[in-house]
C-alpha positions as CSV (number, residue, x, y, z in Angstrom):
1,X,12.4,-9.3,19.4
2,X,15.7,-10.6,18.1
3,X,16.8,-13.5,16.1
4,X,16.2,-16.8,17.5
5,X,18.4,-19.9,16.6
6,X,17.4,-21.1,14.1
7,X,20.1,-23.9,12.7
8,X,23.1,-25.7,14.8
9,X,26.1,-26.5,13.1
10,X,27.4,-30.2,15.0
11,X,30.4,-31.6,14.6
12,X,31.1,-35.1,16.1
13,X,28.4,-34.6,19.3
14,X,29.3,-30.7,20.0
15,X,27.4,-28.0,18.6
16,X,30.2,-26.0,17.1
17,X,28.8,-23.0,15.7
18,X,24.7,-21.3,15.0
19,X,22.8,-19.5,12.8
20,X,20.1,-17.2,14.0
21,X,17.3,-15.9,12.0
22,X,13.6,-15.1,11.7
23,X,10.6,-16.8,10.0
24,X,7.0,-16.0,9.2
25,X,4.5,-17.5,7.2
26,X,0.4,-16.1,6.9
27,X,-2.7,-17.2,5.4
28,X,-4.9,-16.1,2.6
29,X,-6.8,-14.1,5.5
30,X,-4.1,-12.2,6.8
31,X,-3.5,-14.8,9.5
32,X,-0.2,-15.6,11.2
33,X,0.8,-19.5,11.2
34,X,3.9,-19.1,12.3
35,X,6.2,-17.1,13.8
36,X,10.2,-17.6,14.9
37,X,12.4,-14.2,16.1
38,X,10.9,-10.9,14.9
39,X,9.0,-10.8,11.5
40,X,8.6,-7.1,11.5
41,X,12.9,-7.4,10.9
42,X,13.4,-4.8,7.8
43,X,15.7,-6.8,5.1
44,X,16.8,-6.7,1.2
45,X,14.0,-8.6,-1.0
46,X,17.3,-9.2,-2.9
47,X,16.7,-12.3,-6.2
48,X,13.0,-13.0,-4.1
49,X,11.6,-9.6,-5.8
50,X,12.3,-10.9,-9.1
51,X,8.1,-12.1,-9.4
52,X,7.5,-8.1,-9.0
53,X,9.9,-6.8,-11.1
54,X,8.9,-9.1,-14.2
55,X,4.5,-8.2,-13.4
56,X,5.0,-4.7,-15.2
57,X,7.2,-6.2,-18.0
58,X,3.7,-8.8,-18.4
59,X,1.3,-5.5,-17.1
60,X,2.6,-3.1,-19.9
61,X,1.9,-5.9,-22.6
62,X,6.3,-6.1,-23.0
63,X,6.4,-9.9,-22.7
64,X,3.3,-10.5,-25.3
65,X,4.7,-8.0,-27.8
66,X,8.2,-9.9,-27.8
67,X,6.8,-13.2,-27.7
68,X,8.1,-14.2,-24.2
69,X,7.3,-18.0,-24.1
70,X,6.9,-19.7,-20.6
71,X,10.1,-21.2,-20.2
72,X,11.5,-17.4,-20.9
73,X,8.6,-16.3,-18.5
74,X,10.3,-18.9,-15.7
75,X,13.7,-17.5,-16.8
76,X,12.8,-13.8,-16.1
77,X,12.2,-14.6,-12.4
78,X,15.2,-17.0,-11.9
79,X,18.5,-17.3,-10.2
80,X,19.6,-19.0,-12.5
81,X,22.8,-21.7,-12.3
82,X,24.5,-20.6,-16.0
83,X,24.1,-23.6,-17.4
84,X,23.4,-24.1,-21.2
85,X,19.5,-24.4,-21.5
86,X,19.6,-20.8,-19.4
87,X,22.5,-19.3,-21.2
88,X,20.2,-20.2,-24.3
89,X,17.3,-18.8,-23.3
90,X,18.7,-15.7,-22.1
91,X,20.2,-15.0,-25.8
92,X,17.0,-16.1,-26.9
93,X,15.3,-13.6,-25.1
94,X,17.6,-10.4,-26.1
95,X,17.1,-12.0,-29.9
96,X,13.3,-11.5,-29.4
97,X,14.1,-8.2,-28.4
98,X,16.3,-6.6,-31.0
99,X,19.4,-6.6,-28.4
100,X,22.5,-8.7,-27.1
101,X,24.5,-9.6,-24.5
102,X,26.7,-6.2,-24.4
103,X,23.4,-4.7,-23.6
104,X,22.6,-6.4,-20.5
105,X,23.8,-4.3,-16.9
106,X,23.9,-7.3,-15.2
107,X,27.7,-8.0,-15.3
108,X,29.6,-11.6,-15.6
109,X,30.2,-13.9,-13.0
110,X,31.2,-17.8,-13.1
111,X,27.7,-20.0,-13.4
112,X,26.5,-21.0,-10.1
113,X,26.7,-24.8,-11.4
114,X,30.2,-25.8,-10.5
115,X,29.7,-28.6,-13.4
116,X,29.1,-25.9,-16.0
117,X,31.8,-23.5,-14.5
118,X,34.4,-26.4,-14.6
119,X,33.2,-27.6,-18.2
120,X,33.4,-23.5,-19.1
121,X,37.1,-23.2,-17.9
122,X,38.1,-26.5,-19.4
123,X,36.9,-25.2,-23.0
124,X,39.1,-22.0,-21.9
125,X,36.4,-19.9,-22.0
126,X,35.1,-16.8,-19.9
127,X,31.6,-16.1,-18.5
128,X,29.8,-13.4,-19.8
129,X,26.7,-12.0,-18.9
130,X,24.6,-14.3,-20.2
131,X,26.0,-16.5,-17.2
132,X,24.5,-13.8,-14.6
133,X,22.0,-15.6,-12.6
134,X,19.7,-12.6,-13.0
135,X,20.2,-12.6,-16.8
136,X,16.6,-13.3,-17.5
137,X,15.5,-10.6,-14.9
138,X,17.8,-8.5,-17.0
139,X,16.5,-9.6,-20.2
140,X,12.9,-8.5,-19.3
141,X,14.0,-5.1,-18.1
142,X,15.6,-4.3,-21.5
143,X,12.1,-5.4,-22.9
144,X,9.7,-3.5,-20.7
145,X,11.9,-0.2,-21.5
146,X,12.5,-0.8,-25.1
147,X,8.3,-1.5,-25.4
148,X,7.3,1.4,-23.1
149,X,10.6,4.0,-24.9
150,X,12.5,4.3,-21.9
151,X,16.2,4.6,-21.9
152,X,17.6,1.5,-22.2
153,X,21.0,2.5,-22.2
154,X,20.3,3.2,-18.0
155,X,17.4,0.7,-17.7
156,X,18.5,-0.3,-14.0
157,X,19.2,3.0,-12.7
158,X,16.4,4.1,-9.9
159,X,15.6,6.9,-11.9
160,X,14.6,5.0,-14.9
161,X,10.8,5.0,-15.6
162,X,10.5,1.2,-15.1
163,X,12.4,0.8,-12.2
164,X,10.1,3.5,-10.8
165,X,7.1,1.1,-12.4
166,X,8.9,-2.0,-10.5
167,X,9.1,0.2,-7.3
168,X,5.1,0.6,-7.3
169,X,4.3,-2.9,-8.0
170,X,6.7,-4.0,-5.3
171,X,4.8,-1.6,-2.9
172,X,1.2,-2.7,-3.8
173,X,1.9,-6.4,-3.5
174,X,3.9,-5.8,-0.7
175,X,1.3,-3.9,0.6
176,X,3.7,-1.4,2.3
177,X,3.9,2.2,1.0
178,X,6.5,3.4,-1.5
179,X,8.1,6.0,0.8
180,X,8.4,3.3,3.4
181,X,10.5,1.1,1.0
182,X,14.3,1.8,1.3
183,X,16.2,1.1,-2.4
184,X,20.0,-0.2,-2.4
185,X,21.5,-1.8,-5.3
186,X,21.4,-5.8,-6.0
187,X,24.6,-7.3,-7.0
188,X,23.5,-7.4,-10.4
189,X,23.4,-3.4,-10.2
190,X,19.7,-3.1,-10.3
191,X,17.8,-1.6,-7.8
192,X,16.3,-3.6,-4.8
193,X,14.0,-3.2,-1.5
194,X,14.4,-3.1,2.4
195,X,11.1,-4.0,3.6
196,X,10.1,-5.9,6.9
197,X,10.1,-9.7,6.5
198,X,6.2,-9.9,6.7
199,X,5.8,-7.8,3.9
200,X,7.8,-10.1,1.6
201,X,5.2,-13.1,3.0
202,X,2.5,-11.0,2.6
203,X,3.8,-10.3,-0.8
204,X,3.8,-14.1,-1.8
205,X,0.3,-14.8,-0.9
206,X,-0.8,-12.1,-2.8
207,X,1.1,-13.8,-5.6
208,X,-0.4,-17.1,-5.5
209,X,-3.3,-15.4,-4.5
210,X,-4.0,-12.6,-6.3
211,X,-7.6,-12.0,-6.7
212,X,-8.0,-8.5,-5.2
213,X,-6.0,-6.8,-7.4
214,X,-7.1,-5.7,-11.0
215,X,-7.4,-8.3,-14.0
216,X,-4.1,-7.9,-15.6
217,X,-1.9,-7.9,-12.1
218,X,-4.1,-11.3,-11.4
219,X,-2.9,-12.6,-15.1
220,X,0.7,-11.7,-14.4
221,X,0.6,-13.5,-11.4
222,X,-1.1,-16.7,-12.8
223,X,1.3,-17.1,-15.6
224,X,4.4,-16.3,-13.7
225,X,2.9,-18.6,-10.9
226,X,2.4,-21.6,-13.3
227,X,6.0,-21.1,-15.4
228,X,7.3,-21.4,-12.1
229,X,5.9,-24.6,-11.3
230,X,5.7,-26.1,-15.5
231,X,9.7,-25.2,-15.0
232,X,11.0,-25.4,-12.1
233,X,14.5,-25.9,-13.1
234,X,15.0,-22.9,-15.1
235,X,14.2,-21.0,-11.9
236,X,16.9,-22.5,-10.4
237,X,19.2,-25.2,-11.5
238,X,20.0,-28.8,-11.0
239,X,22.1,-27.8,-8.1
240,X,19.8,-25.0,-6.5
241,X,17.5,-25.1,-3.8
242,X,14.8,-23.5,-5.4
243,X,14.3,-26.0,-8.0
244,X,14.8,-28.9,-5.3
245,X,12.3,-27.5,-3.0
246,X,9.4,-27.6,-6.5
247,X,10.4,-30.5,-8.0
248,X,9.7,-32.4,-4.6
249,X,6.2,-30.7,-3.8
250,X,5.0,-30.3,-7.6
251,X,2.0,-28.0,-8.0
252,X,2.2,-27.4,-4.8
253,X,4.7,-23.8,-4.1
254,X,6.6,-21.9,-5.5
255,X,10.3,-21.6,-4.4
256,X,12.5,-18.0,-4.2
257,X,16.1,-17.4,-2.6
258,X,17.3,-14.4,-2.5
259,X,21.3,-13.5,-1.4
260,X,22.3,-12.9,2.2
261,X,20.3,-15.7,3.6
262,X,16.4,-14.6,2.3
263,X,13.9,-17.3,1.2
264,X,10.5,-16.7,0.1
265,X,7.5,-19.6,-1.0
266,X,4.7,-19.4,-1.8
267,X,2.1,-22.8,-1.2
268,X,-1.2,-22.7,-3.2
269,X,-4.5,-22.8,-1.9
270,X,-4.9,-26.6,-0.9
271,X,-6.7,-28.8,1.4
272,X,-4.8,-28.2,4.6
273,X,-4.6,-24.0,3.4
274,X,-7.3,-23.0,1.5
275,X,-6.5,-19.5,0.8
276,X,-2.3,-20.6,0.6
277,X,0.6,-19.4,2.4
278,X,3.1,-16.8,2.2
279,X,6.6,-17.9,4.1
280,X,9.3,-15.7,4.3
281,X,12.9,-16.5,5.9
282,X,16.0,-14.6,6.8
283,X,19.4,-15.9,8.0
284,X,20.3,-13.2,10.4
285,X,24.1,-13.5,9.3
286,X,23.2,-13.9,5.5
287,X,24.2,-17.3,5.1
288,X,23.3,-19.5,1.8
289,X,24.5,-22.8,1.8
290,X,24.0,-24.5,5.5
291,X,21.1,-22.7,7.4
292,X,18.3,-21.5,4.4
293,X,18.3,-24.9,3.1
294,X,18.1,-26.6,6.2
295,X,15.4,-25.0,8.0
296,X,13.6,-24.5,4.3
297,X,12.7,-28.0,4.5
298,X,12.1,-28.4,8.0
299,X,9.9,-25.6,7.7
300,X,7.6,-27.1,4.7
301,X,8.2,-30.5,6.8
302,X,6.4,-28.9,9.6
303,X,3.8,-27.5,7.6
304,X,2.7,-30.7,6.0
305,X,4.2,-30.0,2.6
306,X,7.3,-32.2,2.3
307,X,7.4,-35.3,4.1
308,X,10.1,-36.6,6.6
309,X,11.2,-38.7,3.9
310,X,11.7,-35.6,0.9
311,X,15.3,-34.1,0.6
312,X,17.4,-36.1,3.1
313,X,20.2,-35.1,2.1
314,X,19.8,-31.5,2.7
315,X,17.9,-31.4,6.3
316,X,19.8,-32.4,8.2
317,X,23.0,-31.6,5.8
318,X,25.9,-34.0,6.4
319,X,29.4,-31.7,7.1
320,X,31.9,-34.0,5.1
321,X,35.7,-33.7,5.3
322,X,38.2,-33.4,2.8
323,X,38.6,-37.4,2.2
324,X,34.8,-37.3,2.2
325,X,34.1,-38.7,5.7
326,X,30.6,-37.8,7.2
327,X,31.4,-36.5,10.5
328,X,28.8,-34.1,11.3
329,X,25.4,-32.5,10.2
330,X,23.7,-28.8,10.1
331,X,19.9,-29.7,12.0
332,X,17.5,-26.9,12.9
333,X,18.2,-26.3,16.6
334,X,16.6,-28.9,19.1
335,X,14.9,-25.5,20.9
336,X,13.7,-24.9,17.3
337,X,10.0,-25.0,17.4
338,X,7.0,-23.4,14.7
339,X,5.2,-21.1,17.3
340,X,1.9,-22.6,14.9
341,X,-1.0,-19.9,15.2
342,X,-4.6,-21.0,15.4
């Protein structure tokens, strides 16, 4: 089946331009609730691994024998935005740790936040790693191979005995064998996973859901699970989706981008889900910034989770001009339904 409209771009009255995309969200039970375009779509995990590739860090007993706090915990799976309490926590991670910022892999980029980017330039300063959104991820590598005495030196090659660790628990969460997972590398250089769309849903429930795996895979899960919700905005940052989407359904999800137009949440067993939901959604043409955050909400909107009243100003997205006009709006697509699955 192919992508399915998914997000209309309107300028004025005219539709000028569409996204297309797929969505799929199951139960506790295995159980489809909805469906849009073809789940069974192979994509990058990309940033929404980063749960899986901090459970062996937790697993191998790495984050208790450097002391990783919960706000460090909620920093190990973010994308973060570079701002200073995650630049902080990120040195204060490598500190824990015996190592710096020269160790990381991750490379530098500009923070994500354009207010902390503009205040960097201004002070006439560069980024450096520490500003990586994946920092944190990066951070908890170094510690799982330093605790475990693999090389850290080459900590996110494939070859490296945790990525090959990180590879496994991707696969049994996943639930989709290891030779079935195609590896290409993240743009922070470490490896990541082609895998069909369901499998990343499936992935999440197992995540907020994680009862039928062994005892220390279920305590992984519950303290990544609840750093993710104490801190939502370390996962993300006062001007990412991610910590939007949690701070306006508290206790309720938890919130994952990933680059190239991949968003994965997980909602906790509740009245109207019982055993919770995994969703998954992919931007056919991998964008970020109009489509995912859109149809995000729309999607929890439709679900019961956010209200027609939560994050206005992001579904439907107002298209300003350069003197600041409103004078149009990114909607889901009027043929846009939830096939909902009884």
């Amino acid at each position: 089946m192919a992508s399915q409209v998914i997000a209309s771009v309107v300028r004025g009255e005219t539709v000028e331009s569409v996204h297309t995309g797929h969505v799929i969200a199951i139960d506790g039970d295995g159980r489809e609730i909805l469906a849009v375009g073809d789940p069974q779509t192979v994509t990058y995990f990309r940033s929404a691994a980063k749960a899986f590739q901090f459970i062996p860090c937790i697993t191998s007993g790495a984050a208790d024998a450097f002391g990783f706090d919960e706000q460090e915990a909620a920093l190990a799976v973010a994308s973060h935005s570079g701002e200073k309490q995650h630049v902080e926590i990120a040195a204060r991670m490598l500190a824990k740790i015996g190592l710096t910022e020269t160790d990381l892999r991750c490379g530098p980029h500009l923070p994500f936040s354009e207010r902390a980017a503009h205040a960097l330039l201004a002070a006439g300063l560069r980024p450096n790693q520490l500003h990586n959104n994946c920092s944190g991820k990066h951070a908890a590598m170094l510690a799982f191979a330093k605790h475990i005495g693999a090389a850290t030196a080459d900590y996110d090659s494939p070859d490296n005995r945790i990525q090959k660790r990180i590879l496994r628990c991707v696969s049994d969460l996943a639930e989709v064998p290891e030779h079935e997972i195609a590896i290409g590398i993240d743009g922070c250089a470490a490896p990541n996973f082609a895998l069909p769309l369901a499998a990343m849903a499936r992935s999440f429930i197992n995540l907020v859901r994680p009862m039928r795996f062994p005892e220390p895979t279920q305590v992984a899960c519950r303290r990544i699970v609840d750093a993710m919700i104490r801190y939502p905005h370390l996962v993300g940052g006062s001007e990412r989706l991610d910590t939007k989407l949690m701070q306006a359904a508290p206790g309720r999800i938890i919130s994952k981008v990933g680059a190239d137009g991949v968003w994965l949440c997980g909602v906790l067993p509740c009245e109207e889900y019982p055993t919770g939901l995994g969703i998954a959604l992919k931007v056919a043409d991998g964008d970020d910034y109009r489509a995912r955050p859109v149809v995000a909400v729309e999607i929890l909107r439709q679900l019961g989770i956010l209200s027609k009243e939560d994050l206005t100003e992001l579904s439907p997205m107002p298209i300003k001009n350069r003197r600041g006009d409103v004078v149009g709006r990114v909607e889901t697509n009027a043929n846009f339904r939830l096939r909902i699955v009884s």
